[in-house]
Residue frames as qw, qx, qy, qz and C-alpha x, y, z in Angstrom:
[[0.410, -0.140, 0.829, 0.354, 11.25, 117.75, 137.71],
 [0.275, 0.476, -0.340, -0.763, 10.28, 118.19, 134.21],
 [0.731, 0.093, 0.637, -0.227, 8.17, 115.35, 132.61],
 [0.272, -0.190, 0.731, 0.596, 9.43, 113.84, 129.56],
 [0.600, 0.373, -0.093, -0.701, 6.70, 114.96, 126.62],
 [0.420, 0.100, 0.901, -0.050, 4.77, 111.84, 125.25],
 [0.137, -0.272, -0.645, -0.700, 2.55, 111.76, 121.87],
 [0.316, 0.265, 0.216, -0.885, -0.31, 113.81, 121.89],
 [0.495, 0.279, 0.816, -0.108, -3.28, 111.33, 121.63],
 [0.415, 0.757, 0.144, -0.484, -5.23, 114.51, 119.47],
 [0.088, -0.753, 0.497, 0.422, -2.28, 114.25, 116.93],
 [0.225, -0.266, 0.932, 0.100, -2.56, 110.81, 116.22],
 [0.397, 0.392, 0.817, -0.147, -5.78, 110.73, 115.80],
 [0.436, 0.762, -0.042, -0.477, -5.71, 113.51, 113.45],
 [0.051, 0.459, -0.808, -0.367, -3.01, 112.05, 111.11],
 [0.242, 0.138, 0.934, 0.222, -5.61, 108.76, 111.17],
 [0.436, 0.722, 0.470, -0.260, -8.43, 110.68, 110.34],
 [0.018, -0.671, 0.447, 0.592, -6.06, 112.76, 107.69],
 [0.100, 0.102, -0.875, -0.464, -5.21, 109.35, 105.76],
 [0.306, 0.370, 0.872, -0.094, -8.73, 107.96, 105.96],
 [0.190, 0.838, 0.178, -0.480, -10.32, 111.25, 104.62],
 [0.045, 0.690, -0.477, -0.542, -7.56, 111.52, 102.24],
 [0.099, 0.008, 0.920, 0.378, -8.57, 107.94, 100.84],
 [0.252, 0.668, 0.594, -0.371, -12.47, 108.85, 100.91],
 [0.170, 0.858, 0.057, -0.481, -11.70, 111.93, 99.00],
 [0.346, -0.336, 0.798, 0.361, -9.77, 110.05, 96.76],
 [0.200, 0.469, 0.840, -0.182, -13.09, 108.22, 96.10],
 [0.128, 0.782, 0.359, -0.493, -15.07, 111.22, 96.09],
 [0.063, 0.689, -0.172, -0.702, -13.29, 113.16, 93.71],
 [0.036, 0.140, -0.895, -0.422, -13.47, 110.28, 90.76],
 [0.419, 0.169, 0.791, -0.413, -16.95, 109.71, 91.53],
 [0.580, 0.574, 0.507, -0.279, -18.18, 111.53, 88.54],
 [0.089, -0.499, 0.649, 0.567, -15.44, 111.12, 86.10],
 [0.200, -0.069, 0.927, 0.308, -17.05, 108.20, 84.76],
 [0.271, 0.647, 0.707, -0.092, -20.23, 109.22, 84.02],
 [0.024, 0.744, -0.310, -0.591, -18.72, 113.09, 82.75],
 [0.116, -0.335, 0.871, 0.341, -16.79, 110.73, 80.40],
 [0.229, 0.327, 0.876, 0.269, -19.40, 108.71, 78.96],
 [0.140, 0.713, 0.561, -0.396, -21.86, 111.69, 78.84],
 [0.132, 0.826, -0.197, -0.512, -19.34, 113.89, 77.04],
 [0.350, -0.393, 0.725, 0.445, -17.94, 111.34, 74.98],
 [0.074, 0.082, 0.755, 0.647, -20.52, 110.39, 72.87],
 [0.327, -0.134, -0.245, -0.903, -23.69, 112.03, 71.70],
 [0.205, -0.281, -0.935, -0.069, -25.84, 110.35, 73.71],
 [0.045, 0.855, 0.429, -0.287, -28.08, 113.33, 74.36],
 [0.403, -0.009, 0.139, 0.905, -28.72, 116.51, 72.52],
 [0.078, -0.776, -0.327, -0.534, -30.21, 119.72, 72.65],
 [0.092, 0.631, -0.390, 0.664, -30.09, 122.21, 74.86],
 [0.726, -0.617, 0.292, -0.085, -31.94, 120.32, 78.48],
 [0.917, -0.108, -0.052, 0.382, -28.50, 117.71, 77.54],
 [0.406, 0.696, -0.139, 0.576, -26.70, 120.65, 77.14],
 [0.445, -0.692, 0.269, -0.501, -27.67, 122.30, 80.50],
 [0.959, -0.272, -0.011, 0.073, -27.52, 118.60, 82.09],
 [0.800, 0.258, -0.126, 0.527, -23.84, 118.46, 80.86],
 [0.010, 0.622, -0.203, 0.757, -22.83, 122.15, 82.05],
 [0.633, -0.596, 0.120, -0.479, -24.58, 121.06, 86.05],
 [0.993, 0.002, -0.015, 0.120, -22.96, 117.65, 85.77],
 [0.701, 0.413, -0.278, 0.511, -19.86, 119.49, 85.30],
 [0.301, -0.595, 0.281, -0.690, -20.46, 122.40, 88.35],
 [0.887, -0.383, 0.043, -0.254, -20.97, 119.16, 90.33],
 [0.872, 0.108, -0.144, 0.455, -17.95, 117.40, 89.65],
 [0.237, 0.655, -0.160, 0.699, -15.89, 120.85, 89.98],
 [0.475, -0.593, -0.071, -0.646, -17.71, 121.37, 93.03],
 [0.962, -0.255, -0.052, 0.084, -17.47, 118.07, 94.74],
 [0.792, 0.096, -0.245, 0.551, -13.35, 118.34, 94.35],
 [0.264, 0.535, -0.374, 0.710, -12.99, 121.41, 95.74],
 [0.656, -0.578, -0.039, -0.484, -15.07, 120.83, 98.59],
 [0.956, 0.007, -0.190, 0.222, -13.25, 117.42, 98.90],
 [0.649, 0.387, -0.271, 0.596, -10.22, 119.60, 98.85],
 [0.413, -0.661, -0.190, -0.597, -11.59, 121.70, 101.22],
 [0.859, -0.473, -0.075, -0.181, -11.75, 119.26, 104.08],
 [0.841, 0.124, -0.137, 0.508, -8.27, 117.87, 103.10],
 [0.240, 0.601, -0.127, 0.752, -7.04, 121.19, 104.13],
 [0.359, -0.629, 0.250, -0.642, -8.71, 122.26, 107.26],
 [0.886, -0.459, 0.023, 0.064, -7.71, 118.72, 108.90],
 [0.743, 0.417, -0.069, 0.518, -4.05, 119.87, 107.43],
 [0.075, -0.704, 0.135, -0.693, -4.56, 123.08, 109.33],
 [0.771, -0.544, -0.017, -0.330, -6.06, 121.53, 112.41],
 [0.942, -0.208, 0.078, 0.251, -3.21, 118.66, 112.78],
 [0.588, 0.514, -0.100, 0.616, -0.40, 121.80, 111.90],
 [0.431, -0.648, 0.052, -0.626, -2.01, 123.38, 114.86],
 [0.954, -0.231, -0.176, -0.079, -1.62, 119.82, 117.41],
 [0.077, 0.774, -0.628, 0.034, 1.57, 119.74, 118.56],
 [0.688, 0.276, -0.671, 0.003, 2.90, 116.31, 118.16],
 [0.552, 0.048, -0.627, 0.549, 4.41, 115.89, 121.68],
 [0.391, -0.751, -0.079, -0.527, 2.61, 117.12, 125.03],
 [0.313, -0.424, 0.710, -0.466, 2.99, 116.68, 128.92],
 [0.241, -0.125, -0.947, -0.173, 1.60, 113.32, 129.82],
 [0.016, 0.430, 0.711, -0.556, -0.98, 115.21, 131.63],
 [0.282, 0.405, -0.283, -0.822, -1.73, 117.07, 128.84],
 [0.451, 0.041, -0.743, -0.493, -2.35, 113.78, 126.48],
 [0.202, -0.200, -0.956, 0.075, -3.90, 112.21, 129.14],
 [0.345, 0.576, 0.327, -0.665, -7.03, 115.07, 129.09],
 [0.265, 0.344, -0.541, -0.720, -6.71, 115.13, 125.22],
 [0.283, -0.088, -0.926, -0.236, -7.19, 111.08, 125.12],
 [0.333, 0.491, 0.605, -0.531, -10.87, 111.77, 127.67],
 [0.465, 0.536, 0.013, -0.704, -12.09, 113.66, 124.64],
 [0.260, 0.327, -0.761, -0.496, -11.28, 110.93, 122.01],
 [0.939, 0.021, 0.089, -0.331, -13.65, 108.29, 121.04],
 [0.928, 0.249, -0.210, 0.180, -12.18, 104.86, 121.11],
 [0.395, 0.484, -0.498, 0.601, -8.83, 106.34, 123.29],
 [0.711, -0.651, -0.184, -0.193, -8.37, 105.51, 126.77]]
C-alpha cells in the first residue's frame, strides 16, 4: 500500500525563510540609497578623497545588491530542488533536522 505524500517539512521551511530573506534584502538593498543620495546630491564634499569616497560608496551599494541578490537566488535554487510533497516517512526525517519542527 502506497502512502499518500504529505508536505515536505524542508519545503516549508524554505518558502519561510525565502519570504523573510526576501524582506531583509529588501532592507538591505535600500540601505545606502539614502546616504548615495544626499552625498551625490549636493556638494557637500569635494576633491578628489570625496571623489574616491563617492566612487567606494558606490562599489558598496552595487555590491551589497548583488550579493543580496545572490542569496535570493540560491534559496530559489535550493527550494526548486525540495520537492513540495514527500512520503510521510520521508518528512518525518526532514522535520528531525529542522529547528523549531517536530
Amino acid at each position: 500500500m502506497t502512502e499518500t505524500p504529505v508536505l515536505n517539512p524542508r519545503h516549508q521551511a524554505l518558502q519561510q525563510t525565502l519570504a523573510r530573506v526576501r524582506q531583509l534584502v529588501a532592507q538591505l538593498e535600500t540601505a545606502l540609497d539614502e546616504p548615495y543620495r544626499q552625498f551625490t546630491g549636493t556638494a557637500v564634499w569635494v576633491g578628489p578623497v570625496a571623489r574616491q569616497f563617492g566612487e567606494e560608496l558606490s562599489l558598496h551599494r552595487r555590491r551589497l545588491r548583488t550579493q543580496a541578490a545572490k542569496v535570493i537566488t540560491e534559496l530559489e535554487e535550493e527550494l526548486g530542488r525540495t520537492p513540495e510533497k514527500v512520503s510521510p516517512a520521508v518528512a518525518r526525517e526532514q522535520a528531525r533536522h529542522l529547528p523549531g519542527w517536530t
